[in-house]
N, C-alpha and C positions, 0 to 999 in steps of 0.2 A: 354473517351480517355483523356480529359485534366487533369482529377484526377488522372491516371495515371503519365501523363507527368509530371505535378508540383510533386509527388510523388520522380519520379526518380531525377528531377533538384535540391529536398531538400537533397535526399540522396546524390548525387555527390557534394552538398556545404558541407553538412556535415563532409563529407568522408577528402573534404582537408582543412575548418577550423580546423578538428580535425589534420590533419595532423601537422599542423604549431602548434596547442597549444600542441603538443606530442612534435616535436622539441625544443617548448623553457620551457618545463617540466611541461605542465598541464595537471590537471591529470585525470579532466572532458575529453579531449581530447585522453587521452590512451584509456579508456575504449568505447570511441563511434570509435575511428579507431579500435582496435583492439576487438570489440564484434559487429559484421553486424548486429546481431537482435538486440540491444540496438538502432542501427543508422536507424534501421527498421522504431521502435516503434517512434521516434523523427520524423522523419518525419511523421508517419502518426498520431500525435501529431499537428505537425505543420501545416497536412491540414485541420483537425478539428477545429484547433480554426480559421482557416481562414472565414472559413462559421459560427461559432456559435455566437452566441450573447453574449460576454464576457465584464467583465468590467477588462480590465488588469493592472498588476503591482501596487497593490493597496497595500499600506506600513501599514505593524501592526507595528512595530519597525521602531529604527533610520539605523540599518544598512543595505547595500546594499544587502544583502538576504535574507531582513526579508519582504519579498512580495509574492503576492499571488493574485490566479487567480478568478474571479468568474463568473461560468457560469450559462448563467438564459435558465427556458427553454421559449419556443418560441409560445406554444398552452396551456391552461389555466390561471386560474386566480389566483392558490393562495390562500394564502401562500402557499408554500410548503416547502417540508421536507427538508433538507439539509445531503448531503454529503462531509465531507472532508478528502480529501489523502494526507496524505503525501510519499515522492516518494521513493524508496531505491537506493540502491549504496554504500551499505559500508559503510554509515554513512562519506564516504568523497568525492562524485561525486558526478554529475546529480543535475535535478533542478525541477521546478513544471511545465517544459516545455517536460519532457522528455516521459512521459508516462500518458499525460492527456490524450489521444485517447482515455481511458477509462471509459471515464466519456459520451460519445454520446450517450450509449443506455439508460443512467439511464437520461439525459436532456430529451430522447422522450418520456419518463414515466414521466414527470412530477416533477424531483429530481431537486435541485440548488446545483451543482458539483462549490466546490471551491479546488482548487489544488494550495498548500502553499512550497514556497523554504523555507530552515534552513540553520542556521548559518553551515558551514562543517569542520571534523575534519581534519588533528591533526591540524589545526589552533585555532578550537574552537573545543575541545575535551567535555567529558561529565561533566559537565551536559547542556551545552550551547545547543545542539541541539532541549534537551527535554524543559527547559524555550523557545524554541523559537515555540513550539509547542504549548506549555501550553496557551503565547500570543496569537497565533493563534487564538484558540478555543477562548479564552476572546472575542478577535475582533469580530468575526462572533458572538458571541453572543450577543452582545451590537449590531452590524452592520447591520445584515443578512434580518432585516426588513425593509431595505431602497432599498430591491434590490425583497422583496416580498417573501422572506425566512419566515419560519417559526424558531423561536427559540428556540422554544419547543421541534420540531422534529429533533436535529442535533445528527449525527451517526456518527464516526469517522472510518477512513481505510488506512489501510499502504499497501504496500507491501515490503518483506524483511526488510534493515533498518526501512524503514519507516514504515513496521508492528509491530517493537519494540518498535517504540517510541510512536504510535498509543494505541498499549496494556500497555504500563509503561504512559500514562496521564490519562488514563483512570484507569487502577488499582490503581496508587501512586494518590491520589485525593486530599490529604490535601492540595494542590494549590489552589482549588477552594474555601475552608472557606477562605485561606488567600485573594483571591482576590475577598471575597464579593460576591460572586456566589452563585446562587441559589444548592443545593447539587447535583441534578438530572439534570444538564444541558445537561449532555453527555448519551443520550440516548439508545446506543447500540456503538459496538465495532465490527469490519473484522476487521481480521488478515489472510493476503495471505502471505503463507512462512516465519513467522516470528520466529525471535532465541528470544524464550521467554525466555529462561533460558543458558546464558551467561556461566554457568558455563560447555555449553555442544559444546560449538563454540571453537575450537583452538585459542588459545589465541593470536596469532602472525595475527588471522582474525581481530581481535576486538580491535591492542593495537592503532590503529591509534586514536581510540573513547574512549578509556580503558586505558588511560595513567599507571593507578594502578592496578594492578592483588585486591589489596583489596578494590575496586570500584565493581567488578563483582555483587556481594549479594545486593548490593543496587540498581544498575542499570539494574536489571533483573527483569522484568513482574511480573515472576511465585511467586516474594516473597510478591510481596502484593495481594494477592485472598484473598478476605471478603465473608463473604454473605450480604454486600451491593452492590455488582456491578451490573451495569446494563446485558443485554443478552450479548452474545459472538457468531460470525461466526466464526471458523476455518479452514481455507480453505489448503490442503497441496499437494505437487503432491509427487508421489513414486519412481518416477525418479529425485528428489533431492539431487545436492550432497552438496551441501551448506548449507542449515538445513535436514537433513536427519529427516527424517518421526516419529522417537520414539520420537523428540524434542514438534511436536505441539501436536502427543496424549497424554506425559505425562503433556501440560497444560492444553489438553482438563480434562482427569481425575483429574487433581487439581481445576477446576472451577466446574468438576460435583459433587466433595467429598463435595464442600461448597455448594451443590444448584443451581450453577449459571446456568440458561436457557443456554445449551449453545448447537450449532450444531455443530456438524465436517463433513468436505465435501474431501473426501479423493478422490484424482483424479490418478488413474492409469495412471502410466508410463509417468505422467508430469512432467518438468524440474522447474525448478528455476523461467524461466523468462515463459515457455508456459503456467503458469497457471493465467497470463494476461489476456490470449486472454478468459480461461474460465471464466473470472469473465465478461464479458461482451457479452459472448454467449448468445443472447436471446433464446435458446434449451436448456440450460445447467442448471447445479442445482444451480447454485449462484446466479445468478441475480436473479430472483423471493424470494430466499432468505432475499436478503438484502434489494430488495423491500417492502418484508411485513414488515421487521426491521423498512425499516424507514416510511412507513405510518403509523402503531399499536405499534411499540414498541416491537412486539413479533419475538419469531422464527419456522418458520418453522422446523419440523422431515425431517429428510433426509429418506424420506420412498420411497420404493421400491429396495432399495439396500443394502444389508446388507455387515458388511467389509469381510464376507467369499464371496460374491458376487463378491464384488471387487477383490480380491486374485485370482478368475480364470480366471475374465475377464484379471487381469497383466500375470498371467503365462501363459496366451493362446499369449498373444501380447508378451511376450519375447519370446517362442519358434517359432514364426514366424517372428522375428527379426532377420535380418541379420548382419553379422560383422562389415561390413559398415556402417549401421544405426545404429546400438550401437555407434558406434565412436563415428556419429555424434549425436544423445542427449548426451552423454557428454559432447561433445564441447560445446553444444547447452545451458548445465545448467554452464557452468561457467561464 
């Protein structure tokens, strides 16, 4: 009952800071007033780290967004593996506060979930967000063993925005010679809902980030696949209207044409933001995924479901979908 209650008193603080930062034009504030699941996931965000054992607001950079959260877990000893998110939003919202909820079931497995803010656009357009990631990853990797991290095992994960910037550190890598890095730092790569490839997002989505339509080629994923990169999770729901579904299979097939270990986790009739909550269903196919990612390095086959499988289980859930419920997963993925 008090989990609940603090629940609702975070949502109702939420509901009218946001209010005030919508009136005097902020624009974190539009999207947590005007998206209830965004103001959902924040609060139960906020009651997570209340009980976890976190070491917060720990500065990789000089400026006020270049901080980041790290959570240790609570039963073993260590090292362990490391996971870090960075958050989405359009590459101009949200922060490393908004959607760490999701880091609790990978802390009781034994993960050290660190969840990092970026510099945000059009204030700090591209490429600021991705050096501010690149830092990140630096810091946890010099850092991550004073908190009983392993540095060896770090995997990176975005969702949305931050599943682009997540796959574009990881594929664009010549940061890592420049910054004296070992070359295999970056272990493995999740991508939940991510616009790998720019050139397939409406451009009036992306120009807050994308000042240049001739920035696109450069600042998209899909253009750097080697067959040196490490594994790849892709995770995508079919009720997306913001990266629609052909975007992550066509970089799933660009990672498997070069060899890359990679899984695709196609999730029937999920939205935008519901494919959150399956990334940290302890029943569901992603977690134990990303699990073995970062204890071995390997990936798990998505066995037992083939994507004709998936196809009847969506068309059996659309024709028992009512007009009203359609509405709402639309409203639900914007």
């Amino acid at each position: 009952m008090k989990r609940y209650i603090f629940c609702g008193v975070v949502i109702i603080g939420v509901v009218l800071l946001s209010a005030i930062s919508f009136l005097v034009g902020g624009r974190a504030g539009y999207f947590l007033l005007f998206n209830p699941t965004v103001a959902g996931y924040y609060a139960k965000s906020s009651e997570f780290k209340s009980h976890a054992t976190v070491y917060p607001d720990i500065p990789y950079g000089d400026h006020p967004r270049q901080l980041l959260d790290v959570y240790v877990p609570e039963l073993g000893n260590g090292p362990f593996p490391v996971l870090i998110f960075f958050h989405g939003g359009k590459w101009i919202s949200n922060s490393k506060d908004t959607f760490s909820f999701i880091g609790e079931p990978y802390l009781e497995n034994g993960v050290i979930f660190v969840s990092v803010s970026y510099r945000l656009a059009p204030e700090h357009p591209y490429p600021a967000p991705v050096l501010d990631c690149e830092s990140a990853v630096t810091w946890v990797y010099e850092n991550i063993g004073r908190y009983n991290g392993d540095p060896e095992r770090i995997v990176l994960f975005g969702h949305s925005a931050g599943a682009h910037l997540s796959a574009l550190v990881t594929a664009k890598n010549g940061w890592i010679e420049e910054a004296e890095l070992p070359p295999d730092i970056i272990k493995g790569c999740v991508v939940l809902s991510g616009p790998t490839d720019l050139h397939q997002i409406r451009y009036r989505e992306i120009r807050p980030f994308i000042p240049k339509r001739s920035l696109i080629v450069e600042a998209s994923p899909i253009t750097y696949i080697t067959e040196d990169l490490p594994p790849f999770i892709v995770v995508y729901g079919t009720g997306d209207s913001m990266v629609p579904e052909h975007i992550p299979e066509d970089f799933l097939k660009r990672l498997r044409d070069h060899d890359i270990d990679a899984a695709g986790i196609r999730l029937p009739m999920r939205t935008h933001l519901q494919v959150l909550d399956d990334f940290c269903d302890s029943e569901g196919a992603v977690l134990p995924r990303v699990l073995e990612l970062l204890n071995t390095g390997r990936v798990l086959p998505c066995e037992g479901s083939t994507d004709e499988d998936y196809r009847e289980i969506e068309d059996d859930l659309r024709e028992k979908t009512t007009p009203p419920q359609k509405f709402l997963l639309w409203a639900l993925s914007k």
